[in-house]
C-alpha positions in Angstrom: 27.2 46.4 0.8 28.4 43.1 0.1 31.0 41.3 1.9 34.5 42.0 0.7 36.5 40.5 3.4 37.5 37.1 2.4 35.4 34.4 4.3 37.2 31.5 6.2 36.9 28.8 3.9 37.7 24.6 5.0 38.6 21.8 3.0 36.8 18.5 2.7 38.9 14.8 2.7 39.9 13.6 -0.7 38.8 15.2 -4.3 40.6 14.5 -7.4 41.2 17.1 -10.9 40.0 15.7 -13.5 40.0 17.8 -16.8 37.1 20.4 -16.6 36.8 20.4 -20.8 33.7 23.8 -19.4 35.3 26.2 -22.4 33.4 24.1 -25.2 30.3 25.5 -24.4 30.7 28.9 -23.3 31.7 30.3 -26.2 28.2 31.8 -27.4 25.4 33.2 -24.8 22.2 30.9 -23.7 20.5 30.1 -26.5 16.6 28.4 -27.8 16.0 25.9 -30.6 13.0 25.8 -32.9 9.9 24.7 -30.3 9.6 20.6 -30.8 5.8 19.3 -32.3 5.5 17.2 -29.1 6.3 17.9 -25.3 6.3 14.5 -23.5 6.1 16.1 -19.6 6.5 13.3 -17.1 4.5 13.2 -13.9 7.8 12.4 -12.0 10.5 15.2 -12.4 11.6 15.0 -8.9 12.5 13.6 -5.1 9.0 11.9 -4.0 5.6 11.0 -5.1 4.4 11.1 -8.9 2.7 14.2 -9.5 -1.9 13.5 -10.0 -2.8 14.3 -13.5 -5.9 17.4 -13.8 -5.8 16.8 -17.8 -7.8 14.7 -20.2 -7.2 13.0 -23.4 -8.3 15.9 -26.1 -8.1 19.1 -23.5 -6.3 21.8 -24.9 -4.4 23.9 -22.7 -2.0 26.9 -22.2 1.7 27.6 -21.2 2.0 27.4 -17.6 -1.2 25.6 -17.0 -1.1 23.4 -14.1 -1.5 19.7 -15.5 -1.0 17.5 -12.8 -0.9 18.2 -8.4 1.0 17.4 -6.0 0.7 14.2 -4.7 1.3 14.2 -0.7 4.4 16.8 0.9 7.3 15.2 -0.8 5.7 15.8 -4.2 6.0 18.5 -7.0 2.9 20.3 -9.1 4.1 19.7 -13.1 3.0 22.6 -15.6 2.6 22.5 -19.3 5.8 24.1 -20.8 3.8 25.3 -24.2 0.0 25.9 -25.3 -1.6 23.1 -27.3 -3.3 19.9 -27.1 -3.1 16.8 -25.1 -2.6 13.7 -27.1 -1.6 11.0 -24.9 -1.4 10.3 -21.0 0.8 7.2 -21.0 4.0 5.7 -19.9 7.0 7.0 -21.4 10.6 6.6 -21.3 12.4 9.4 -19.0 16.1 10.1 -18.1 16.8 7.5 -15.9 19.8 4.8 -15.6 17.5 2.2 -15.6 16.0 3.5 -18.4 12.5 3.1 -16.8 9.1 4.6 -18.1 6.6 7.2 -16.1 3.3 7.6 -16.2 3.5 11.5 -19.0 1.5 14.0 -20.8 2.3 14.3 -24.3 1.3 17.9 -25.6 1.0 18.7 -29.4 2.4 21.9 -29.7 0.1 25.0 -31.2 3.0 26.9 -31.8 1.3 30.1 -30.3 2.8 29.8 -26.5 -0.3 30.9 -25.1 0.3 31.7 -21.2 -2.4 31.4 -18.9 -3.3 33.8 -16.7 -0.3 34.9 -14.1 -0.4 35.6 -10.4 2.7 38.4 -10.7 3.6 39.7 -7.2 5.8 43.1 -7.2 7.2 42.9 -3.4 7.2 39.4 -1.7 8.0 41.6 1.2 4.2 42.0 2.0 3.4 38.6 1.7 4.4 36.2 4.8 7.1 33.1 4.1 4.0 31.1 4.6 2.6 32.0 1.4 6.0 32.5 -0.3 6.7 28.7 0.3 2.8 28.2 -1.1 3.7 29.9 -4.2 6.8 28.0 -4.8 5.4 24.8 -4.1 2.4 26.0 -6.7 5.3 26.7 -9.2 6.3 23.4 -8.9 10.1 24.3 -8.1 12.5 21.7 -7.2 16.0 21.3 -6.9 17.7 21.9 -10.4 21.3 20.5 -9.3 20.7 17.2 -9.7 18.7 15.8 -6.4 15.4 17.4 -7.5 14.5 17.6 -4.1 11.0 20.0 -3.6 12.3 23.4 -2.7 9.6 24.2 -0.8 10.0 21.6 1.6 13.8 22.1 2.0 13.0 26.1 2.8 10.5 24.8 5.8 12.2 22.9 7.7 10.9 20.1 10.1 11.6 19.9 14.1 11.9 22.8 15.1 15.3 23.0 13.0 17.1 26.6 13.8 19.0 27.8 10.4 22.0 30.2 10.6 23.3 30.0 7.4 22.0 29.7 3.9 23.9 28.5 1.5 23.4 28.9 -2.6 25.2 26.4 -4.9 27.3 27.9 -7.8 30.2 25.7 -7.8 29.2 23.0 -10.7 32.4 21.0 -10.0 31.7 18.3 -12.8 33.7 18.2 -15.9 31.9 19.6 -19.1 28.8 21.3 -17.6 28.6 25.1 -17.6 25.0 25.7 -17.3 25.1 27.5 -13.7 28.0 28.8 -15.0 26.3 30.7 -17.6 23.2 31.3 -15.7 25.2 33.2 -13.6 27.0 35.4 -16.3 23.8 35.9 -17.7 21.2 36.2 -15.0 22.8 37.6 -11.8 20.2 39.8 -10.9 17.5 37.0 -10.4 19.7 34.6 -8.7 20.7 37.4 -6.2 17.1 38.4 -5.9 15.9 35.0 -5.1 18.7 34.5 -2.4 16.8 37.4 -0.9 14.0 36.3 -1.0 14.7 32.6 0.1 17.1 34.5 3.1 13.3 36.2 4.0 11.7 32.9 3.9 14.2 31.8 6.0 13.8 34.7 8.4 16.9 36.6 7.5 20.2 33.7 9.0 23.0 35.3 10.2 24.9 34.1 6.8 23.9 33.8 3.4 26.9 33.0 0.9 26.8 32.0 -2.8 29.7 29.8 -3.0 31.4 29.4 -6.5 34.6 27.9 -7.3 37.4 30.0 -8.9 37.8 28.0 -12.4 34.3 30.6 -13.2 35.9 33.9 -12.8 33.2 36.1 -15.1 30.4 34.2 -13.0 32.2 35.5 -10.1 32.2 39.2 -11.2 28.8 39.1 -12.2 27.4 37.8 -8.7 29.6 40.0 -7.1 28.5 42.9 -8.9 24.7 42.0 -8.8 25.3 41.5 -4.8 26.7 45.0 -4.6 25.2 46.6 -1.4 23.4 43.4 0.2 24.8 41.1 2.8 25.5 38.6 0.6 28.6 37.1 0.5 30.3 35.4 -2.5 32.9 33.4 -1.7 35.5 31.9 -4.0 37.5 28.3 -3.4 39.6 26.3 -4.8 38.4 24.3 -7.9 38.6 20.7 -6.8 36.0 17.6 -7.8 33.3 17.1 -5.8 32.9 20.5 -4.1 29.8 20.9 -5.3 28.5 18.1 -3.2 25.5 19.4 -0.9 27.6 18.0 2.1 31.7 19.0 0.7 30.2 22.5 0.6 28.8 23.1 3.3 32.3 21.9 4.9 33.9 24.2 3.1 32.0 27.3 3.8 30.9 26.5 7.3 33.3 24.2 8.6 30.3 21.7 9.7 30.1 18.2 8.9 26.5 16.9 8.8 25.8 13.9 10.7 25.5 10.4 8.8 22.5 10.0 7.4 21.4 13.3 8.4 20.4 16.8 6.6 22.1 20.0 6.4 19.2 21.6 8.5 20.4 19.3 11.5 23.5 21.5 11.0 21.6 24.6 10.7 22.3 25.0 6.9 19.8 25.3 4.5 21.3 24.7 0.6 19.9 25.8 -3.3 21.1 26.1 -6.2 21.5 29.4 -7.8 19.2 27.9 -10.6 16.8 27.1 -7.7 17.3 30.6 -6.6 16.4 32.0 -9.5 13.7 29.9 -10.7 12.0 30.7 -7.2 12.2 34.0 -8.0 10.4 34.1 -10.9 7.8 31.7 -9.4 6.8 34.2 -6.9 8.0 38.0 -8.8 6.2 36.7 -12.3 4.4 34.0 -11.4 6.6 31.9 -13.7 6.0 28.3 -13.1 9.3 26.0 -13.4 8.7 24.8 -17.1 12.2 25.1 -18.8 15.5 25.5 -17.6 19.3 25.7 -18.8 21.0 23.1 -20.1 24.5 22.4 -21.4 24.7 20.7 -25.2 28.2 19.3 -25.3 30.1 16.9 -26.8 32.6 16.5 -29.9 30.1 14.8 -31.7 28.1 17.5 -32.4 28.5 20.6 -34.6 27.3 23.2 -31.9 28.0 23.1 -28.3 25.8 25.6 -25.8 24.0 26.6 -23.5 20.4 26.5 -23.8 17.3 27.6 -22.5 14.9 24.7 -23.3 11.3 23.5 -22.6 10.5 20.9 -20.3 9.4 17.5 -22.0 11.7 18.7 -24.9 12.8 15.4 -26.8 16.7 14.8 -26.6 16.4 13.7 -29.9 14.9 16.6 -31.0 17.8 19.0 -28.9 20.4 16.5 -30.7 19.0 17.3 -34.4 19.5 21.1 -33.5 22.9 20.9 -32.4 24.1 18.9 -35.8 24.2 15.4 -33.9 27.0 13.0 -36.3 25.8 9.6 -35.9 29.2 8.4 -37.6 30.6 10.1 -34.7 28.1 10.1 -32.0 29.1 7.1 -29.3 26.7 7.8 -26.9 24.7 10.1 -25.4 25.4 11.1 -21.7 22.8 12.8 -19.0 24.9 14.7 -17.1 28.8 14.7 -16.7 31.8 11.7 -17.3 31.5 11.4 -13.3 28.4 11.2 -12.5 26.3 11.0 -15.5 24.7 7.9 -17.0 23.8 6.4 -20.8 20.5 6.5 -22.3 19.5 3.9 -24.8 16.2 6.1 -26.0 16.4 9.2 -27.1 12.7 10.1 -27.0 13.5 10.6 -23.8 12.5 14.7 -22.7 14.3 16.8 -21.0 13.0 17.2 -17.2 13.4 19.8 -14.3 16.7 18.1 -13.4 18.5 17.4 -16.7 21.6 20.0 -16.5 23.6 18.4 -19.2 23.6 16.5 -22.5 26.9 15.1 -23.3 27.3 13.5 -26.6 30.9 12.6 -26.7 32.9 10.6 -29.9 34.6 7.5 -29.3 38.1 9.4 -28.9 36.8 11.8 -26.1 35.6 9.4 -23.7 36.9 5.8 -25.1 35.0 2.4 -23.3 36.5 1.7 -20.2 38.6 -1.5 -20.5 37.5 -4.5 -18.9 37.7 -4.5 -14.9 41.0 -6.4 -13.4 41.4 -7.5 -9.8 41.6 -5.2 -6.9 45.2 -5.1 -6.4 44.5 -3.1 -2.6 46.3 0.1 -3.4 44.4 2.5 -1.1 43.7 5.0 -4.1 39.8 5.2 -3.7 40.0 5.7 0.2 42.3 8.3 -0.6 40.1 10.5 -3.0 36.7 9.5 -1.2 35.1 12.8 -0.3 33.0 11.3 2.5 36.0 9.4 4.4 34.2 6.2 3.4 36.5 2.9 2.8 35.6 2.4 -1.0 37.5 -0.9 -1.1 35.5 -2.8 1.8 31.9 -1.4 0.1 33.3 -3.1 -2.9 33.9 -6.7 -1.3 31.0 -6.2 0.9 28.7 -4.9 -2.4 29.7 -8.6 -4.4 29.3 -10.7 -1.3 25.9 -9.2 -0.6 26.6 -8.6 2.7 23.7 -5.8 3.6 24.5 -5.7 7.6 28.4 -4.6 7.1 27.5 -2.2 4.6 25.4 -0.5 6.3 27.8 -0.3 9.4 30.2 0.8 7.0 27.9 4.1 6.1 27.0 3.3 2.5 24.4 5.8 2.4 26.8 8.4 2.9 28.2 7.9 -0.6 27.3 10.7 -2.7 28.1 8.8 -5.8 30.5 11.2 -7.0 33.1 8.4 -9.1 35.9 9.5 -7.6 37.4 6.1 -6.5 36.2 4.8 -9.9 38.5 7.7 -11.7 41.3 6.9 -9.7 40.7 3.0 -9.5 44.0 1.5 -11.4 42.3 -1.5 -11.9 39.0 0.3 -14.0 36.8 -1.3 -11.4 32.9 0.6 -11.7 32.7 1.3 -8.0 30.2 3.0 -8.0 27.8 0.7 -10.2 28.2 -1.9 -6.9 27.5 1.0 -4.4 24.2 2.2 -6.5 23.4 -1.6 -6.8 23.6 -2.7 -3.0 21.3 1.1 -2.3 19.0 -0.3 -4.3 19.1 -3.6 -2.9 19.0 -2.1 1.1 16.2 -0.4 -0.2 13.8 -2.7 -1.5 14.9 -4.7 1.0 14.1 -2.3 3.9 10.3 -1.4 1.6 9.4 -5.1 2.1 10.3 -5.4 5.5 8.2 -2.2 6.1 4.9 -3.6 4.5 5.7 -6.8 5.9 6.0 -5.5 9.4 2.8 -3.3 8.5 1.0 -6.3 7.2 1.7 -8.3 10.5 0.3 -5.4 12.5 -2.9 -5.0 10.7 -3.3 -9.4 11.0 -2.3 -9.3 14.8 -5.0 -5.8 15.1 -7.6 -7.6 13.5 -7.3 -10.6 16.1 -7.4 -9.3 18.9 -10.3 -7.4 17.6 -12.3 -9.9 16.4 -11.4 -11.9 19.8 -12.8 -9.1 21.8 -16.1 -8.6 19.7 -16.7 -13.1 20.2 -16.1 -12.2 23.6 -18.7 -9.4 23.9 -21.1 -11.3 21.8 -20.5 -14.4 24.3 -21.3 -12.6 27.2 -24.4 -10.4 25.5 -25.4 -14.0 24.5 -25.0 -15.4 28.1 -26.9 -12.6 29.6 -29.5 -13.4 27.3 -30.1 -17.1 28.5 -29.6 -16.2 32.3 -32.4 -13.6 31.9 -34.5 -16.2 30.1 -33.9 -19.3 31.8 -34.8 -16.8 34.8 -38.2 -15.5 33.4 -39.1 -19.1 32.2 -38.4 -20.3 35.9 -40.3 -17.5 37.2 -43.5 -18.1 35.0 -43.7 -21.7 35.6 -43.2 -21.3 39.5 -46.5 -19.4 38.7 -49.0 -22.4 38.0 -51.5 -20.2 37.0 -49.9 -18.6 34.3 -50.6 -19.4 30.4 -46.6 -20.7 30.2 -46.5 -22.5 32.8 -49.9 -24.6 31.2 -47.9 -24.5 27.8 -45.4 -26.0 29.5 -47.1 -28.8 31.6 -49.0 -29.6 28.6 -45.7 -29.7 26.2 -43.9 -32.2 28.8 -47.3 -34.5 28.4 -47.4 -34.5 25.0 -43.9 -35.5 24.8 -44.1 -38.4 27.6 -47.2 -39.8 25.3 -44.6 -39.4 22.7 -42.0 -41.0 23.7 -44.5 -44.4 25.7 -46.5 -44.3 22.3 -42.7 -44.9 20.7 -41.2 -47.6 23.2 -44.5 -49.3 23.2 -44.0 -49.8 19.6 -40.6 -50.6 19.8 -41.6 -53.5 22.4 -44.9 -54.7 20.5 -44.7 -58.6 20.2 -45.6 -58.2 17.0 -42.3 -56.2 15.8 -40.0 -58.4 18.4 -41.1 -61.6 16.6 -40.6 -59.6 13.0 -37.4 -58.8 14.1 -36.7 -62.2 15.0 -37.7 -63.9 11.7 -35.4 -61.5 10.2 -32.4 -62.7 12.1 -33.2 -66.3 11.7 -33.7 -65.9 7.8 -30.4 -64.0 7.6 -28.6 -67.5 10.1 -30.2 -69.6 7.8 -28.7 -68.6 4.8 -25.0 -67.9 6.4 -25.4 -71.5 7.5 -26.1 -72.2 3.7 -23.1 -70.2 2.4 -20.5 -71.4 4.7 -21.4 -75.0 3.8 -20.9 -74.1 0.2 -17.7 -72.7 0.5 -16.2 -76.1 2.7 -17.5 -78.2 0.5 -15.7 -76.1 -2.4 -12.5 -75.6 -0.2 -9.0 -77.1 -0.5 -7.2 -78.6 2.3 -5.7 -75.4 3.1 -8.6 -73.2 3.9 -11.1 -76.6 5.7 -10.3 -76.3 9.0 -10.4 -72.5 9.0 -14.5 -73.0 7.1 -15.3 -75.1 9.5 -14.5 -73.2 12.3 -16.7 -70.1 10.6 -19.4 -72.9 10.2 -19.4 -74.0 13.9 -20.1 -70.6 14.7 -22.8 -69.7 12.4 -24.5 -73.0 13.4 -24.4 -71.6 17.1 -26.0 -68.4 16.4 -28.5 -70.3 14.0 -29.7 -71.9 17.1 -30.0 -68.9 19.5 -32.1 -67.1 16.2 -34.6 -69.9 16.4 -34.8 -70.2 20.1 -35.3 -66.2 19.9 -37.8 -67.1 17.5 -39.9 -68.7 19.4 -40.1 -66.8 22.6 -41.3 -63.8 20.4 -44.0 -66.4 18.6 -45.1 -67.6 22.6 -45.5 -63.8 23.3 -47.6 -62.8 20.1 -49.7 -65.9 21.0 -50.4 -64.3 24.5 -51.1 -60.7 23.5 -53.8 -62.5 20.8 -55.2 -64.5 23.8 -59.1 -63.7 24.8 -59.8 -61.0 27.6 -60.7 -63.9 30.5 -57.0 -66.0 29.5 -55.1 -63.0 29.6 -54.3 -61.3 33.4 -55.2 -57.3 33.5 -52.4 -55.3 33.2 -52.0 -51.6 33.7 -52.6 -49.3 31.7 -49.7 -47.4 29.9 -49.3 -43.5 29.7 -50.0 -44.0 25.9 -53.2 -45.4 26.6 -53.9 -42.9 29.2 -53.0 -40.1 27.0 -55.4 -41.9 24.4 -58.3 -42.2 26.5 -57.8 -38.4 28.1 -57.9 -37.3 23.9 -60.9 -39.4 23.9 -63.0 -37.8 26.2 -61.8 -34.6 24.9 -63.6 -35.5 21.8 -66.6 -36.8 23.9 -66.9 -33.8 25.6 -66.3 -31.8 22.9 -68.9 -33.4 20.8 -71.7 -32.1 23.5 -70.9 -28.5 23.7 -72.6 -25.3 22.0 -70.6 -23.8 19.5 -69.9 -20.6 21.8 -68.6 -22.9 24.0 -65.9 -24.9 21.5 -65.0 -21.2 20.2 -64.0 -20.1 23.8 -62.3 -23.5 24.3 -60.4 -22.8 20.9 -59.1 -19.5 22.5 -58.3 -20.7 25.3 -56.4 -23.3 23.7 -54.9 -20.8 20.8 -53.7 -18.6 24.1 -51.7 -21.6 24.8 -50.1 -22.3 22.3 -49.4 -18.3 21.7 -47.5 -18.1 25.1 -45.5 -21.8 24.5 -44.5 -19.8 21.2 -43.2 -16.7 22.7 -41.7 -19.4 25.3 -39.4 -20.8 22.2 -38.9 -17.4 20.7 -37.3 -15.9 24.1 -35.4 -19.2 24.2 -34.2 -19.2 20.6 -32.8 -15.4 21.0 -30.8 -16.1 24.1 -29.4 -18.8 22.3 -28.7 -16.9 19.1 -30.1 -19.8 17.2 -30.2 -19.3 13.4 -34.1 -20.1 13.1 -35.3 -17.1 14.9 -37.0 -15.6 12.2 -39.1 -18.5 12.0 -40.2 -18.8 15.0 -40.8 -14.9 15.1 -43.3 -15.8 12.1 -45.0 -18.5 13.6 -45.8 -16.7 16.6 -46.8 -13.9 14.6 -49.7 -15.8 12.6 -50.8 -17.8 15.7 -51.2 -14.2 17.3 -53.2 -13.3 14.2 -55.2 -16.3 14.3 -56.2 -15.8 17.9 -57.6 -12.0 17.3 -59.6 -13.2 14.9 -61.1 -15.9 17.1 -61.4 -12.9 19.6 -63.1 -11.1 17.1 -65.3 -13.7 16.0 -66.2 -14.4 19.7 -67.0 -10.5 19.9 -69.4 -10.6 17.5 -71.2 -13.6 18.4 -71.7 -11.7 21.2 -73.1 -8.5 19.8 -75.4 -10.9 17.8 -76.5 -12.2 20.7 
């Protein structure tokens, strides 16, 4: 049976009353509304990543379909809530206070909600929580109080995380909303069977409670009557604003406070909403993906206020025309309650998995907040503050900026509830600075994060690239120790064809290099040169005298002084002159005025190329076709000499010196070959 003693309840710090105005729309049972002509779904209906698209442009598809996956863990499936056609996958505008736009699918209703096929399941007992928690997720069931966390995720908790209790959320403490209210009237049963089945999940805690405050006394009886012969208890509190914060009620009904900045699992709690609860239930019993929920139409500027069972991607624009919307009376239009709802400018806006309330109140009902005054320091906010936060500091702290102190001062564990704003004699928006400075912290802490991640791939990709140079340098010295080795080795050996190569290279470049300098010291070019130099005295000489002949008093002395000079080196040109004329005139002297001199290593290199020729001239032609081999296998191993060199020194003209050995190798079989055959001939 179910509990009937009366559980130990706790109290939380702070609270106000503010008028719970929750009779306007109760008066009739959940209702529907003519289906709209377009269902704008947005990819984002929930805590985490935006959901993948599976649809094109022009596919038509059927209630329930799957239309976009999960993208990542914190991430939700998104289903189509009617059968019809896909017109658009585009940005539009969503319920949001920043009145942002995500990526949607806009369906054009067919009118003939056409299901697709369902996975129904008649016991979840025989199926493990593994696969339980796989169907959910597939049903794309998130939190429906507000947070729109994945319930799938909350229900498998991380680390190892021991849960004793499990908590389901009935309370809806904010003014005006009654859609849990009547959800619970209404649909007992499958809330109480889906606290079942997320208590099996869970592996059966040693508590599960639906906790619902005592302002919702048919609610009550319905639970408790649905609940009849389970362990479930119901438990009934005081009515007080904001109980039915995740973290106030778990105080109340367990006594625990969770940690700052921390989850109710570190406290062994796990906590749904009883629209969660139910909405699992169907995902898994009827294989019902989450594609409409209950939603509270309120406000004195319409002519109906309900409840309402409504599709996803519904238009509120399209709800408001249902519900006899006065625009001479309609002041705004409100997502959620007076507390902790916000204003929408566009009203194309759909409804999504988390919209619990539409509040369209007249100017009377909720009049425009006068203008903020000056904090006069009364204490009031700290009083009411539900978290034991210091409302006041956050405040100075939010407008100064100050990120550090409000941080120390636990801003995060605001749960944005308005309470210090209600209270707030001076009509301050708290809460507008607190939301602010989060979103501040935030982006703050998101660039730090890629910067820091940014810096770690730069720092990475140094030392990486520093260790592959060093590798490279070493492979590369290895290389020209091993070659400088085997070219010392081969030339040590005077027999072999490199060490030839190489003899003969060094004498071709020593005739070089004489044939160069002898050139270079020809009397013929020194007395060139020196006719040059003179010309170019002369006419310096010529210019200077010019200019002092031109000059004023002022610039005379400093002329002549630049003319003295030039004259100087106009004499040491001519005296250059003729010393190079007196050495021409000896080189052009006969044979017996001129004394022998020795012969230089250009002429000896000329005289060795002329007997070369000479003897060259007097052999057979087998003979010059074995000298030419002899010579091409030369020249082949002085190129392989340079290629080995080239590679150990990783020099960029490797290829090229790859090729020319390659066609010198070529050109020495077919010398072989033509020596081969002379000698078949023969």
């Amino acid at each position: 049976m179910a509990s009937d003693r009366a559980p130990r309840l706790h109290d939380f710090p702070g609270g106000v009353h503010p008028p719970e105005n929750k009779h306007q729309s109760t008066g009739e049972p959940i209702g529907s509304i003519p289906l709209a002509q377009d269902l704008i779904v947005p990819l984002n209906q929930h805590a985490g990543a935006t959901a993948l698209p599976l649809v094109s442009l022009g596919d038509t598809v059927l209630k329930g379909q799957k239309i976009a996956e999960a993208d990542g863990l914190i991430s939700c499936p998104v289903h189509a809530p009617s059968s019809g056609k896909v017109m658009a996958i585009e940005p539009a505008p969503v319920p949001h206070p920043s009145g942002l736009t995500v990526d949607s699918v806009t369906i054009r209703t067919d009118g003939e909600e056409r299901w697709c096929e369902l996975e129904p399941c008649e016991d979840y007992r025989q199926l493990e929580p593994v696969a339980l928690l796989e169907k959910i997720r597939d049903g794309g069931i998130a939190g429906m109080g507000g947070a729109g966390f994945p319930a799938a995720v909350k229900l498998d908790p991380h680390g190892g995380a021991e849960i004793d209790t499990l908590i389901i959320n009935g309370t809806e403490c904010e003014p005006y909303i009654t859609a849990d209210d009547m959800l619970m009237r209404e649909c007992a049963a499958d809330i109480v069977a889906g606290t079942e089945m997320l208590a099996y999940i869970l592996d059966q805690p040693e508590r599960v409670v639906i906790g619902i405050e005592d302002n919702k006394p048919e609610a009550i009886a319905a639970i408790r009557a649905a609940a009849e012969g389970s362990r479930i208890e119901v438990a009934v509190f005081p009515t007080k604003y904001p109980s039915g914060g995740e973290k106030q009620l778990i105080q109340i009904l367990t006594g625990r406070e969770v940690p700052n900045q921390g989850l109710p699992a570190n406290v062994g709690v796990v906590c749904q909403n009883v629209g969660t609860a139910r909405a699992a239930f169907r995902a898994v019993r009827f294989g019902e993906p989450l594609i409409s929920r209950v939603t509270t139409v309120v406000g004195e500027a319409l002519e109906r206020q309900r409840n309402i069972e409504v599709p996803i991607g519904t238009p509120i624009e399209h709800i408001l025309k249902q519900h006899g919307a006065h625009r001479g009376r309609m002041d705004k239009v409100i997502i959620g309650g007076p507390m902790m709802g916000y204003t929408i400018d566009d009203r194309r806006a759909p409804v999504i998995k988390t919209t619990n309330c539409i509040l369209v109140p007249s100017r009377a009902e909720l009049p425009p907040a006068p203008p903020a005054q000056a904090c006069i320091r009364c204490g009031f906010c700290a009083e009411v503050c539900p978290a034991s936060l210091l409302p006041q500091q956050l405040y100075w702290y939010a407008r100064a900026d100050e990120r550090e102190k409000l941080q120390a001062h636990n801003l995060f564990d605001c749960i944005e509830c308005g309470a210090c704003s209600y209270v707030c004699p001076s009509q301050i928006p708290l809460v507008q600075y607190y939301r602010a400075a989060k979103g501040d912290i935030r982006t703050a802490e998101a660039e730090k994060e890629k910067s820091d991640r940014a810096r770690e791939r730069f720092e990475f990709r140094k030392l990486r690239l520093e260790k592959a140079e060093q590798e490279k340098e070493a492979k590369r010295k290895a290389r020209r120790e091993a070659a400088e080795l085997a070219r010392q080795q081969r030339e040590q050996n005077t027999d072999s064809p490199e060490a030839k190569a190489a003899k003969q290279e060094s004498d071709v470049v020593a005739a070089a290099l004489a044939r160069v300098k002898a050139k270079q010291a020809s009397p013929e070019q020194q007395l060139a040169r020196a006719e040059r130099s003179l010309t170019s005295a002369e006419h310096r000489v010529e210019r200077l005298q010019q200019k002092l002949a031109d000059a004023d008093d002022s610039h005379r002395d400093q002329l002549a002084a630049q003319l003295k000079s030039a004259e100087l080196k106009l004499q040491e040109a001519r005296q250059k002159r003729h010393q190079a004329q007196q050495q021409t005139a000896g080189a052009t002297a006969s044979p017996e005025q001129q004394a022998p001199a020795p012969k230089s290593a250009a002429q000896g290199a000329i005289e060795k190329a002329k007997a070369a020729a000479a003897a060259r001239a007097n052999m057979s032609d087998a003979d010059k076709l074995a000298a030419d081999i002899e010579a091409m296998k030369n020249r082949v191993a002085k190129a392989a000499a340079r290629l080995d060199k080239a590679r150990a020194e990783d020099d960029p003209n490797v290829e090229a010196f790859a090729g020319a050995l390659a066609r010198m190798q070529q050109k020495l079989e077919e010398k072989v070959q033509q020596q081969n055959n002379n000698g078949g001939e023969q």
